[in-house]
RONU-926471 format. One record per residue (C-alpha): residue number from 1; x, y, z. Coordinates in nm, 3 decimals. Layout:
% RONU-926471
NUM/X/Y/Z
...
% end
This chain:
% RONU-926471
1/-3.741/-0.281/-1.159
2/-3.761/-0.477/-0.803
3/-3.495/-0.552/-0.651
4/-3.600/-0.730/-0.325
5/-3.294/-0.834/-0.178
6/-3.080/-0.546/-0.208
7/-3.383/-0.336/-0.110
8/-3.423/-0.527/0.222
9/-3.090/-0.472/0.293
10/-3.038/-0.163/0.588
11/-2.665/-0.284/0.653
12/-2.373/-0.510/0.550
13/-2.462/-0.692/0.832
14/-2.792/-0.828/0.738
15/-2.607/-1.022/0.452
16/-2.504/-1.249/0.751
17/-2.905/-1.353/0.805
18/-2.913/-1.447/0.391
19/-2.853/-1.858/0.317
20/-2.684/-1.977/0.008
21/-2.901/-1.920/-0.261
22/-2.999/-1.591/-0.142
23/-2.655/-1.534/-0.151
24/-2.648/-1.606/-0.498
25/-2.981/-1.431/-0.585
26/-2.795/-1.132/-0.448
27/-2.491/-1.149/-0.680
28/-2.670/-1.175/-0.957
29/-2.931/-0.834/-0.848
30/-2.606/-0.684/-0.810
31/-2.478/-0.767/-1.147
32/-2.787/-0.627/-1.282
33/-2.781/-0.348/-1.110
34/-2.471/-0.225/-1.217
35/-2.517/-0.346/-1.588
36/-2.844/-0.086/-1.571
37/-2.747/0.221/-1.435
38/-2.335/0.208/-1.598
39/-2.536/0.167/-1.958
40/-2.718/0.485/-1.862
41/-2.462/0.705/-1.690
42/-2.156/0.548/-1.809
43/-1.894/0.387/-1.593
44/-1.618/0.116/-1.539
45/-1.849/-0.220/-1.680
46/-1.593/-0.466/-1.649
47/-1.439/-0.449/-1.315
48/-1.743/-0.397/-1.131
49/-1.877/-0.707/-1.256
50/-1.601/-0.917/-1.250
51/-1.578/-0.838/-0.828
52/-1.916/-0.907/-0.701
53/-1.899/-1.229/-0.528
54/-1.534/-1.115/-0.388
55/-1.670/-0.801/-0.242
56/-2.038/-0.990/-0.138
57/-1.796/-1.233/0.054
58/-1.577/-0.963/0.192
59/-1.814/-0.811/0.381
60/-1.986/-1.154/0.498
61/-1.682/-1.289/0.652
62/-1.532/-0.945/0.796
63/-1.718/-0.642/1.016
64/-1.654/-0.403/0.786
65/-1.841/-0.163/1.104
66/-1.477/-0.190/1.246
67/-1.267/-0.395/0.987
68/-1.121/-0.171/0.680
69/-1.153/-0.274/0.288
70/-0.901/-0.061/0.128
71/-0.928/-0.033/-0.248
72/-0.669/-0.007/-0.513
73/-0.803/0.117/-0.890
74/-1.090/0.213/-0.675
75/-1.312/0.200/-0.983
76/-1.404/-0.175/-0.898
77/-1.610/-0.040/-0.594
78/-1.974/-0.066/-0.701
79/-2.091/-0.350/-0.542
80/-1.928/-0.225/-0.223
81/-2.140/0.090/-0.288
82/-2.472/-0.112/-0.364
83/-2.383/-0.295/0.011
84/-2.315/-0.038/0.220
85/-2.643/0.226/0.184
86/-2.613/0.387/-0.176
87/-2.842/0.139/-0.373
88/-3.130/0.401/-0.415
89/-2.890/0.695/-0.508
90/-2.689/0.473/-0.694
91/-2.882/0.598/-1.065
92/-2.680/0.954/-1.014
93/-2.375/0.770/-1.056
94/-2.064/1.018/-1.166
95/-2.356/1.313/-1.211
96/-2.282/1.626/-1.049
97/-2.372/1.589/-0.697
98/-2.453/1.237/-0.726
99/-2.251/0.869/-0.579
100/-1.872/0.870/-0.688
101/-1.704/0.641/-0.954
102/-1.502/0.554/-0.688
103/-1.455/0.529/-0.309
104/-1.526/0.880/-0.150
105/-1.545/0.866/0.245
106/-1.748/1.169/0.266
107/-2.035/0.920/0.105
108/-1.992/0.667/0.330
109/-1.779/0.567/0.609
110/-1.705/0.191/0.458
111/-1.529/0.390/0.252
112/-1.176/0.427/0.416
113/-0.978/0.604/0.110
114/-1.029/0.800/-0.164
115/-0.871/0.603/-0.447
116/-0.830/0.648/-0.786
117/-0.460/0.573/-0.887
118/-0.326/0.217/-0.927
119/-0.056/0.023/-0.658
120/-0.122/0.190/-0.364
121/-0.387/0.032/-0.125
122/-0.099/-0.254/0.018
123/0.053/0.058/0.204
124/-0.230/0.259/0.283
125/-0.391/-0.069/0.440
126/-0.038/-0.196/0.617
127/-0.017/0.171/0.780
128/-0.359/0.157/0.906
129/-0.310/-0.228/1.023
130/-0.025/-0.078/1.246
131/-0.193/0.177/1.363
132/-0.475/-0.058/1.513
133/-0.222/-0.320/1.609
134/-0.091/-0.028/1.851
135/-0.385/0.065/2.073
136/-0.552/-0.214/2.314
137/-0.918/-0.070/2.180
138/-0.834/-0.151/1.804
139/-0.587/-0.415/1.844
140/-0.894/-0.685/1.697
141/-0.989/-0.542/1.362
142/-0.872/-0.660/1.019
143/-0.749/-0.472/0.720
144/-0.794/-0.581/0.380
145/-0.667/-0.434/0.081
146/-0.849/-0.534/-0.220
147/-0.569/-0.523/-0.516
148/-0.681/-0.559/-0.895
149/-0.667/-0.499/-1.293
150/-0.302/-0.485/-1.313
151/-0.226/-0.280/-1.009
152/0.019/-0.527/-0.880
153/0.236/-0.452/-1.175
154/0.347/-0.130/-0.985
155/0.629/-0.073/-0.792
156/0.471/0.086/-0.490
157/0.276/-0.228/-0.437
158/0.615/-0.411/-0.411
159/0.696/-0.180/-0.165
160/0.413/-0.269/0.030
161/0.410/-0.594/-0.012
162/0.794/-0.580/0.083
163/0.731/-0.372/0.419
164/0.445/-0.560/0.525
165/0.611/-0.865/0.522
166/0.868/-0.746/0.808
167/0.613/-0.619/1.024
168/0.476/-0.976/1.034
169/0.086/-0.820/1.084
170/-0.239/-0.973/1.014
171/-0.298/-0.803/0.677
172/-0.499/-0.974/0.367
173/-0.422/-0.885/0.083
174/-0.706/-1.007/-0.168
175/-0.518/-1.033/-0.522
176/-0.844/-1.000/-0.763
177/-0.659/-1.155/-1.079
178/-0.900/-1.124/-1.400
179/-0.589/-1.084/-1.611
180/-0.685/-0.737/-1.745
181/-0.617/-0.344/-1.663
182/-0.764/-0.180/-1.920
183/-0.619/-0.365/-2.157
184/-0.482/-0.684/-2.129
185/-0.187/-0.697/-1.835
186/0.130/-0.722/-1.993
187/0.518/-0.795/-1.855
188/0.634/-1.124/-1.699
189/0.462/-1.093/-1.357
190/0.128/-1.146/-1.592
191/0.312/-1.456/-1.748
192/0.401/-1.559/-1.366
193/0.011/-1.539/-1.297
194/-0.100/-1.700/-1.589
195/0.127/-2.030/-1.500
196/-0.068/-1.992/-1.170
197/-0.384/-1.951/-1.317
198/-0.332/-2.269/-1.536
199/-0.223/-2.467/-1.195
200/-0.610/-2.539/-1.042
201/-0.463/-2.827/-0.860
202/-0.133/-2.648/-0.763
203/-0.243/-2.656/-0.353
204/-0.285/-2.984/-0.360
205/0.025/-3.084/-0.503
206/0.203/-2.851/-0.294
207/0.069/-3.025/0.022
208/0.188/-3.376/-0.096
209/0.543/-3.267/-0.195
210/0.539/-3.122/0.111
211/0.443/-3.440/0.309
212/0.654/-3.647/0.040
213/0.984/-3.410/0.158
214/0.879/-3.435/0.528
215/0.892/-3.841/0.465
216/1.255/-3.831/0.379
217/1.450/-4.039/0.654
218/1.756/-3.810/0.826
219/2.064/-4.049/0.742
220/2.329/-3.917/0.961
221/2.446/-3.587/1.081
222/2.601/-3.473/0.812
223/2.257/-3.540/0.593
224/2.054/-3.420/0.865
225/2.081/-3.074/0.696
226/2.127/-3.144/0.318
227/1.699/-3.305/0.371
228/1.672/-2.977/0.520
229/1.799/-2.832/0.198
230/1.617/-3.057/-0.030
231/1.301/-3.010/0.168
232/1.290/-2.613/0.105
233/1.428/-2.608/-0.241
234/1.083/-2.918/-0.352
235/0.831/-2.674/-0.162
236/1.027/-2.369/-0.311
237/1.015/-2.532/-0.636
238/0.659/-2.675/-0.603
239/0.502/-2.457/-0.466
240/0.277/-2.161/-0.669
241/0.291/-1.894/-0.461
242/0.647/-1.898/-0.340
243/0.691/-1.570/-0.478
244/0.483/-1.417/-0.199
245/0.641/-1.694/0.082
246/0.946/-1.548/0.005
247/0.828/-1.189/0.120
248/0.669/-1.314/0.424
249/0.313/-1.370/0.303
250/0.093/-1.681/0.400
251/-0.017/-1.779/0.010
252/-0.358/-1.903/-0.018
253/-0.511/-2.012/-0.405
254/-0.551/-1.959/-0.704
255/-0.925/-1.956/-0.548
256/-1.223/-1.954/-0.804
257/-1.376/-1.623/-0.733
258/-1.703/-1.678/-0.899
259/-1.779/-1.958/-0.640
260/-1.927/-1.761/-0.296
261/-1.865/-2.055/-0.140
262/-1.498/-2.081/-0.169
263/-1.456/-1.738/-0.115
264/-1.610/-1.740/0.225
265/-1.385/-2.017/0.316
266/-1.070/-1.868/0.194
267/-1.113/-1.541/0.334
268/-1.230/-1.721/0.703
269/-0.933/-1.921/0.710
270/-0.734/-1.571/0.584
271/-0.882/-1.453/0.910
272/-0.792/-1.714/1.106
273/-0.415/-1.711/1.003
274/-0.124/-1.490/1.219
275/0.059/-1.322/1.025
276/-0.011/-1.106/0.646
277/-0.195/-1.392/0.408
278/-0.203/-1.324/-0.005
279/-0.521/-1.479/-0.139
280/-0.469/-1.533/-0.509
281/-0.834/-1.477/-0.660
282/-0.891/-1.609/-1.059
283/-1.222/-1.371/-1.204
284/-1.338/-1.301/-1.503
285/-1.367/-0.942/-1.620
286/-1.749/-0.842/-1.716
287/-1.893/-1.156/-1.576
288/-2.231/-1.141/-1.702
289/-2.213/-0.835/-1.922
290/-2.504/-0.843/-2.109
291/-2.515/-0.640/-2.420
292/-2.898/-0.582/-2.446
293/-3.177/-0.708/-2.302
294/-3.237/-0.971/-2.531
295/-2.866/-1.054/-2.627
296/-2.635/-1.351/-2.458
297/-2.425/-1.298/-2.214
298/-2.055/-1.229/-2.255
299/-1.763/-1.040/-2.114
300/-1.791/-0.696/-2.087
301/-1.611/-0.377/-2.195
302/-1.378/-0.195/-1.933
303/-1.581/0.109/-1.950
304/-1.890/0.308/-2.127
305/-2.003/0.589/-2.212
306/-2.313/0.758/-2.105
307/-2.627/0.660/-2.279
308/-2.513/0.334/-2.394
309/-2.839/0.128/-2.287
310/-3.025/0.354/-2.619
311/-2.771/0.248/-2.869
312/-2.748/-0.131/-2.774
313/-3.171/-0.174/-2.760
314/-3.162/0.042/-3.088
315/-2.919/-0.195/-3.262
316/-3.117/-0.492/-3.081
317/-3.461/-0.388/-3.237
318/-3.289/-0.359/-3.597
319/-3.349/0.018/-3.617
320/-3.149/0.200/-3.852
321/-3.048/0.528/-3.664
322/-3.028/0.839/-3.939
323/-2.675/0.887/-4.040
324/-2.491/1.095/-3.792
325/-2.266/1.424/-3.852
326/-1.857/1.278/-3.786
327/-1.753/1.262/-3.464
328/-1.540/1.565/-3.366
329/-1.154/1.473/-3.379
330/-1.066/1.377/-2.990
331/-0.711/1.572/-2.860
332/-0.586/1.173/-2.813
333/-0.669/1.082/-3.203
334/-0.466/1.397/-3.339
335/-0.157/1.320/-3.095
336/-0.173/0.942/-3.211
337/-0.209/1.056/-3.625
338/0.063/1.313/-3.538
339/0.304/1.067/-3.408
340/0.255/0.821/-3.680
341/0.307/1.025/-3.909
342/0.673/1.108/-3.693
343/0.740/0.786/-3.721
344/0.712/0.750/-4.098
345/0.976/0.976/-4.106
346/1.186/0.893/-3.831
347/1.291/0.565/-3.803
348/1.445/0.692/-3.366
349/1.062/0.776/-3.327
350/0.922/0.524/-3.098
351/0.574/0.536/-2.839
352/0.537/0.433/-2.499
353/0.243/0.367/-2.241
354/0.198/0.270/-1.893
355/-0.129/0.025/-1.964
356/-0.298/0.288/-2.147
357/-0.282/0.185/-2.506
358/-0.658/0.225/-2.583
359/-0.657/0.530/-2.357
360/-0.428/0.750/-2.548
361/-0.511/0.602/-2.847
362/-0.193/0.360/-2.974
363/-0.363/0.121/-3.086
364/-0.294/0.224/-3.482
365/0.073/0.266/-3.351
366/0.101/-0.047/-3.237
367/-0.026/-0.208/-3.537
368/0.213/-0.020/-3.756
369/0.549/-0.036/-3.585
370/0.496/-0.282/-3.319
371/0.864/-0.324/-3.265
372/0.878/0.048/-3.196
373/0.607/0.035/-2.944
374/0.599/-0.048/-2.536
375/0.371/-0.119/-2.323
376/0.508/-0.139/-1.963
377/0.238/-0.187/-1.744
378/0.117/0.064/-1.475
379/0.447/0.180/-1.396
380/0.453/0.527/-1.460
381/0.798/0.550/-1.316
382/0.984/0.288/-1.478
383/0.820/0.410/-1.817
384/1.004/0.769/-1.786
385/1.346/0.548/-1.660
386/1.305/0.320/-1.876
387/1.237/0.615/-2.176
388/1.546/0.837/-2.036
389/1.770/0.470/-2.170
390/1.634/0.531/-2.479
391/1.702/0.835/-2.543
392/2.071/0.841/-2.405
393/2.115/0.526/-2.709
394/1.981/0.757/-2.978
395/1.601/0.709/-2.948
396/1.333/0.941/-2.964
397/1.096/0.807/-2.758
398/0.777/0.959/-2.681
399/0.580/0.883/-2.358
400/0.194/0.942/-2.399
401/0.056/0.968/-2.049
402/-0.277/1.083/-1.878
403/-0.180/1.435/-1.689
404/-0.256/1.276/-1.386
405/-0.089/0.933/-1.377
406/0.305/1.149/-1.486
407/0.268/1.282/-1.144
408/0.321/0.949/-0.989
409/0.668/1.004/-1.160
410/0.801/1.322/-1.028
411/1.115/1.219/-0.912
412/1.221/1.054/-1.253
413/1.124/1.316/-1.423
414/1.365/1.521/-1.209
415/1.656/1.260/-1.210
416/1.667/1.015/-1.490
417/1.570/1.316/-1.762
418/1.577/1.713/-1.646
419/1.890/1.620/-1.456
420/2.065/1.418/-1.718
421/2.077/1.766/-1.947
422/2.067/1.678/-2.323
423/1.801/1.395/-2.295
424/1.545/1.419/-2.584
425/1.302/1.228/-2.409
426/0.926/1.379/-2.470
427/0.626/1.358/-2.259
428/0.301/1.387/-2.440
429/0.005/1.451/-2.224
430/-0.320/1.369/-2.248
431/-0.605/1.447/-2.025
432/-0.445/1.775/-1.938
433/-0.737/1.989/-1.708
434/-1.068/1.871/-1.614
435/-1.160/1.526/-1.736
436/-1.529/1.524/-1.673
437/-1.724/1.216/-1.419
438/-1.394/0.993/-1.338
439/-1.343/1.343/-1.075
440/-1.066/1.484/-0.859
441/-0.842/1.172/-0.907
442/-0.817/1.204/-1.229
443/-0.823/1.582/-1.325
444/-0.472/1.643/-1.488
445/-0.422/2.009/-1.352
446/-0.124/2.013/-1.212
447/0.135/1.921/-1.438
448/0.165/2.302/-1.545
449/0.333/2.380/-1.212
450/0.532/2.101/-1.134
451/0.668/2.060/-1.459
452/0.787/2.401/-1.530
453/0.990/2.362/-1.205
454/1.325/2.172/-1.389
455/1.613/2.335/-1.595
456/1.590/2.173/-1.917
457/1.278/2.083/-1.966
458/1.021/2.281/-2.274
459/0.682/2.267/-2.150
460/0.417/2.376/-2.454
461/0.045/2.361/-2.523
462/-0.063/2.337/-2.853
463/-0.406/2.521/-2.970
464/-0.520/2.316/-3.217
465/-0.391/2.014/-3.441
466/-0.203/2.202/-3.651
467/-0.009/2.324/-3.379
468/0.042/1.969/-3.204
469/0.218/1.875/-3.536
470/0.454/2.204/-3.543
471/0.535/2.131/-3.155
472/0.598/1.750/-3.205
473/0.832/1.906/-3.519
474/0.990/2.069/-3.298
475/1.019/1.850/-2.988
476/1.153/1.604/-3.202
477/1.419/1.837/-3.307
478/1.545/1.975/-2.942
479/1.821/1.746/-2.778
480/1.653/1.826/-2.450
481/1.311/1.710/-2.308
482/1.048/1.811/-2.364
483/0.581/1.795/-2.219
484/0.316/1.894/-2.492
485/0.022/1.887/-2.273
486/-0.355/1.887/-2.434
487/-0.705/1.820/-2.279
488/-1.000/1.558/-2.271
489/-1.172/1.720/-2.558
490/-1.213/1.762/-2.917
491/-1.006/1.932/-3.132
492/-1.118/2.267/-3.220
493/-1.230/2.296/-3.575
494/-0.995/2.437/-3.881
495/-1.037/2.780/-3.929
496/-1.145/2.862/-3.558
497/-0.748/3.042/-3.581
498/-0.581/3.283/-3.811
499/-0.288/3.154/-4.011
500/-0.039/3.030/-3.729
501/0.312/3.149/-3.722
502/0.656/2.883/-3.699
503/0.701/2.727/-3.362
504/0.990/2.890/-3.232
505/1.129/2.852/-2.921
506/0.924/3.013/-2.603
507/0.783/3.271/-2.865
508/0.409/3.372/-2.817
509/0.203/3.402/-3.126
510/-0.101/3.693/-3.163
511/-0.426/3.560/-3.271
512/-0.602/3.880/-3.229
513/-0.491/4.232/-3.163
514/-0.694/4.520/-2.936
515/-0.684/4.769/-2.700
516/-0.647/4.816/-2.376
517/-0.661/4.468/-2.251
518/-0.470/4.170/-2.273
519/-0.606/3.778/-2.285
520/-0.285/3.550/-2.248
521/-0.379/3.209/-2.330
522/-0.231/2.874/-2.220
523/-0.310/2.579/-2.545
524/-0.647/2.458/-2.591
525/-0.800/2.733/-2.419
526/-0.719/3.019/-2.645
527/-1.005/2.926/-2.856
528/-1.228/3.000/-2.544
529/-1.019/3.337/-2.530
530/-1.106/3.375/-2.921
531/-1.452/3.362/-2.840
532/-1.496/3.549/-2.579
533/-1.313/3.820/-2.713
534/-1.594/3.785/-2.990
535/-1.855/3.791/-2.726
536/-1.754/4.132/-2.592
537/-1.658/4.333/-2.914
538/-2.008/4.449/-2.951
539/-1.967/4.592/-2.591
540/-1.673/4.764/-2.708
541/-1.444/4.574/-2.501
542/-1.151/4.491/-2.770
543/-0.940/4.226/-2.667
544/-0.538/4.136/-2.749
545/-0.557/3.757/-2.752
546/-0.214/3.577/-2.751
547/-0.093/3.211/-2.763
548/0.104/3.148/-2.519
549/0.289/2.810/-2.681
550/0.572/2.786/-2.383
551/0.547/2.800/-2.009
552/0.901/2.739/-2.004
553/1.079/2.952/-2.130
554/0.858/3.231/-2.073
555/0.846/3.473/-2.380
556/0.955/3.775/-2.178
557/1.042/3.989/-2.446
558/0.664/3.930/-2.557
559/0.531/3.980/-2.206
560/0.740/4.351/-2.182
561/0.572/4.439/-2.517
562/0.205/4.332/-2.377
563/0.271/4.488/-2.055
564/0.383/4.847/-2.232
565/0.074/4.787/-2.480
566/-0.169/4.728/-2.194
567/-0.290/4.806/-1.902
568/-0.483/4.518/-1.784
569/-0.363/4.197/-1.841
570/-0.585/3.853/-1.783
571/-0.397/3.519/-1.797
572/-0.593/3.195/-1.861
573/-0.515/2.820/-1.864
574/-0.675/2.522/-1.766
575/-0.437/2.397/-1.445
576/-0.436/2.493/-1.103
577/-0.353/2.820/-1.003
578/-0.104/2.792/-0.728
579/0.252/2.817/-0.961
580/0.080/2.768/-1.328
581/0.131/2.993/-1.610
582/-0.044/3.243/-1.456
583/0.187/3.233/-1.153
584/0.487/3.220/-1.422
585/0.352/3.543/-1.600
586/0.323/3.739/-1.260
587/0.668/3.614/-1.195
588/0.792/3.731/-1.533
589/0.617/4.075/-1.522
590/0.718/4.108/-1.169
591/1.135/4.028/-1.267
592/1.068/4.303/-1.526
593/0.912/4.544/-1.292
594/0.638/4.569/-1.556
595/0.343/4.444/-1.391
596/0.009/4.617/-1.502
597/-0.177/4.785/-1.266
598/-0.490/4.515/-1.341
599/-0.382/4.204/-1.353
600/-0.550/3.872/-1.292
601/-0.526/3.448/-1.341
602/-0.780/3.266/-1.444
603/-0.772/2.893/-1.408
604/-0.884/2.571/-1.195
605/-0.907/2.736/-0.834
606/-0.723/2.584/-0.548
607/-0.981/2.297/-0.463
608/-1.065/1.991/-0.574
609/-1.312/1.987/-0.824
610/-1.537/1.717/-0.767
611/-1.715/1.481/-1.048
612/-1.991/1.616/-1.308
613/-1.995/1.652/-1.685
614/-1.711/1.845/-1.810
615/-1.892/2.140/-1.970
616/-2.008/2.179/-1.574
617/-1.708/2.191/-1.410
618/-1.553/2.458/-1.655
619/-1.835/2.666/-1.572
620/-1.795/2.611/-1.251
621/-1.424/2.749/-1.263
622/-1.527/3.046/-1.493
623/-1.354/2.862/-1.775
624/-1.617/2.904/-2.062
625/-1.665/3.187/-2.285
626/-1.932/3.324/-2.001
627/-1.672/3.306/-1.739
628/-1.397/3.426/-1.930
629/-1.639/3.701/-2.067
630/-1.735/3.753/-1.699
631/-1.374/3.778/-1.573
632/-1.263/4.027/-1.829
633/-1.529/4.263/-1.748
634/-1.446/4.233/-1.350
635/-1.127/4.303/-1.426
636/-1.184/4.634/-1.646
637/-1.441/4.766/-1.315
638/-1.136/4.707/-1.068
% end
């Protein structure tokens, strides 16, 4: 397909030499731009396409050669990409060695930050804002920070927002409002936007109650200040943005962010303004999705999968694809049918999310017990707060979590539940390891290591469903807290594991008993250790294989017996290295001055592992059966 203005485009720049309805032309070659290649490769649809004519006027109205555009949820960064030299790479998007789902500086250098977490580009941009405010050479430049799909629900942006205001600089903040994360944004700041949303006027009227006040005759001294009074408390009362006044922000909007035109003007006269300006931006998520190439237009999806453009023009043609085998059960599914089924049974059972209801699959939840269910926006640390109150009034609540968004709550992890002592408060986490194209931002591989840090906390890994039901048994049982920690994957199959023995607590369990050499496994991976083992019995290699079940408490009585049964002993999990279970196993074999004399960990190496189909990046970390296989046989040649 031709696409003849973003083709003629060398740099950001030449957008300045475009009129109006090139301009528009442009937005819309964008749109379908992104609509082709995310229906091929997958991607995040609905942001994307609900920011083009923000980020098109962005970079008009700002040198972006020495201005900064900081992105929050970075995943709305496609157009941005399409601008700024990646429009004829941009079909490898999120394939291994291919243009990033999000903004990645070593790509480009209009890309400032790496960012794939929600809340946090109002500090990152304030910092670098001072920074240039402090040398003569750099004292000029602007910094935006482009805030969207819920971010602003977070406490860090508050922060931000709070800091920036006292330091009085010249930073935009561009509030991209299409009322959405990834579901829609819930809490009473969205109620607070929606009022402004519904105000399209609400400038205008602000400007005549302000000249209406300033009309007010001065009758006296004593009056002189009471008009004072009543002339704050009308604008403060008036006024739609006072919210932001109030922390120091000029407010401009609600600004129709569809309409270049207004953009451009909003964002000049942002420019023009001393001191940090809010510009309050109403979009509409998916603008323009279209479905197939035939079909109308509508509102698109937050994300897709890969391949997406085949089944849409299949269903558009009318042809009847041959009945397809079941989908494997997903990891998320079996925690969400566990759970409910919890809940049937215990009336303290009740589920919490931080904007991620689709995610980790609540949505049956919800339905079901919907006054046992909470959704508190992205605000991972308020969610383990506000779950810690829960379970100190007789709750059970359980917190279902992607690996990597619970590390934005360390510290309430650490102080409103491990340090609280009997707090049955459990984490259940999903997306635990590598997580496939959405990349280093969003692997979950270190909650192993931090997590196994605090005094009361249980930290398991179930192996298959089965075994998430006897750990969320038992969780549910424990007056302490406790993390059950699974991957972005499918289930393995019944029958891939011998008869499983009780839950009990930080007992291993054997799944297969050999000679010579030990494979400890950490959860989901053991069925990789299964097979592998399988793989090298013909080579007469025969391999232990144990469950692991616990990081903490380490089974040391069971690591003693594998130790004196051994003498080679290979850990494997799929977490970081540096302090994961491996790390725990050395520590526990060292304490017991039983360490083999071959010993080795096998995990997610001490890097970031960039983005590329999952499969990929376990082979890349020697995490399949060939690189377990592989590793085993090192080990025995040491």
């Amino acid at each position: 397909m031709a696409w003849p203005l973003l083709d003629a485009l060398q740099t950001p720049a030449d957008l300045r030499r475009l009129g109006p309805a090139e301009l528009r032309a442009l937005c819309a070659e964008l749109r379908e731009r992104i609509n082709g290649v995310v229906r091929e490769t997958g991607g995040h649809l609905g942001p994307n396409l609900g920011a083009v004519e923000l980020i098109v006027a962005a970079h008009l109205v700002f040198d972006l050669d020495k201005d900064r555009l900081v992105f929050d949820v970075g995943h709305q960064a496609y157009a941005h990409k399409l601008l700024t030299g990646r429009h004829r790479s941009f079909d490898t998007l999120r394939q291994s060695g291919g243009v990033s789902g999000y903004p990645h500086p070593g790509e480009s250098p209009f890309d400032v930050f790496r960012s794939g977490h929600a809340s946090t580009a109002i500090s990152t941009a304030a910092g670098l804002l001072e920074a240039f405010a402090s040398k003569p050479e750099t004292r000029d430049r602007k910094v935006l920070a482009l805030v969207g799909d819920g971010s602003l629900t977070g406490g860090m942006a508050f922060e931000g927002l709070n800091h920036a205001g006292h330091l009085k600089k010249n930073l935009i903040v561009l509030l991209n409002d299409n009322r959405m994360s990834i579901s829609p944004t819930v809490g009473a700041l969205s109620a607070y936007f929606n009022r402004l949303r519904n105000l399209p006027q609400a400038r205008t009227i602000q400007q005549d109650v302000r000249r209406f006040i300033e009309r007010i005759p001065r009758i006296g001294g004593e009056l002189s200040e009471a008009a004072g009074v009543l002339r704050r408390q009308g604008i403060h009362l008036m006024n739609p943005g006072q919210f932001f006044i109030d922390l120091g922000f000029e407010y401009l909007g609600p600004v129709e962010g569809h309409q270049l035109e207004r953009l451009v003007e909003a964002l000049r006269l942002a420019r023009a303004t001393e001191g940090p300006v809010l510009i309050h931006i109403l979009t509409e998520k998916g603008k323009g999705y279209k479905p197939h190439p035939k079909g109308e237009e509508s509102y698109g999806p937050h994300a897709l999968s890969p391949g997406q453009r085949v089944k849409e023009e299949a269903a558009a043609s009318g042809v009847v694809a041959p009945a397809a085998a079941p989908a494997p059960l997903s990891w998320s599914k079996a925690f969400a049918r566990t759970l409910a089924n919890a809940a049937r049974r215990d009336p303290r059972v009740c589920a919490l999310t931080a904007a991620m209801e689709e995610g980790t699959a609540l949505e049956g939840f919800h339905k079901e017990f919907p006054e046992r269910y909470y959704d508190v926006g992205i605000c991972e640390q308020h969610a383990v707060g506000f779950a810690a109150g829960l379970a100190a009034a007789g709750m059970r609540p359980v917190f279902a979590v992607y690996s990597t968004f619970l590390q934005r709550a360390f510290d309430q992890i650490f102080h409103d539940v491990a340090l609280q002592g009997r707090l049955p408060v459990i984490f259940c986490i999903d997306r635990g390891g590598l997580v496939g194209d959405d990349g280093p931002s969003h692997h979950g591989v270190y909650d192993i290591a931090y997590l196994r840090l605090f005094p009361n906390l249980l930290v398991l890994a179930p192996k298959d469903e089965e075994e998430l039901e006897a750990m969320m048994a038992f969780a549910l049982a424990q007056d302490y807290p406790c993390a059950i920690r699974y991957p972005r994957d499918s289930v393995p199959a019944a029958g891939t594991f011998p008869p499983p023995e009780p839950v009990e607590l930080g007992r291993m369990e054997t799944l297969r008993r050999g000679r010579e050499v030990c494979l400890i496994a950490y959860g989901a991976v053991a069925a990789t250790a299964l097979r592998a083992a399988e793989r090298l019995a013909p080579e007469g290699i025969d391999l232990t294989v144990v469950n692991a079940r616990f990081v903490r408490p380490l089974d040391l009585q069971g690591l003693a017996e594998l130790s004196k049964g051994h003498r080679a002993i290979l850990t494997l999990e799929e977490g970081a290295l540096p302090g994961g279970f491996g790390s725990a196993v050395a520590e526990g074999l060292a304490d017991l001055q039983l360490m083999p004399s071959r010993f080795r960990r096998l995990g997610i190496p001490d890097r970031f592992i960039e983005h590329a189909p999952r499969a990929d990046q376990l082979a890349e970390c020697g995490l399949d059966i060939d690189g377990v296989a592989r590793a085993v046989r090192e080990l025995l040649r040491s």
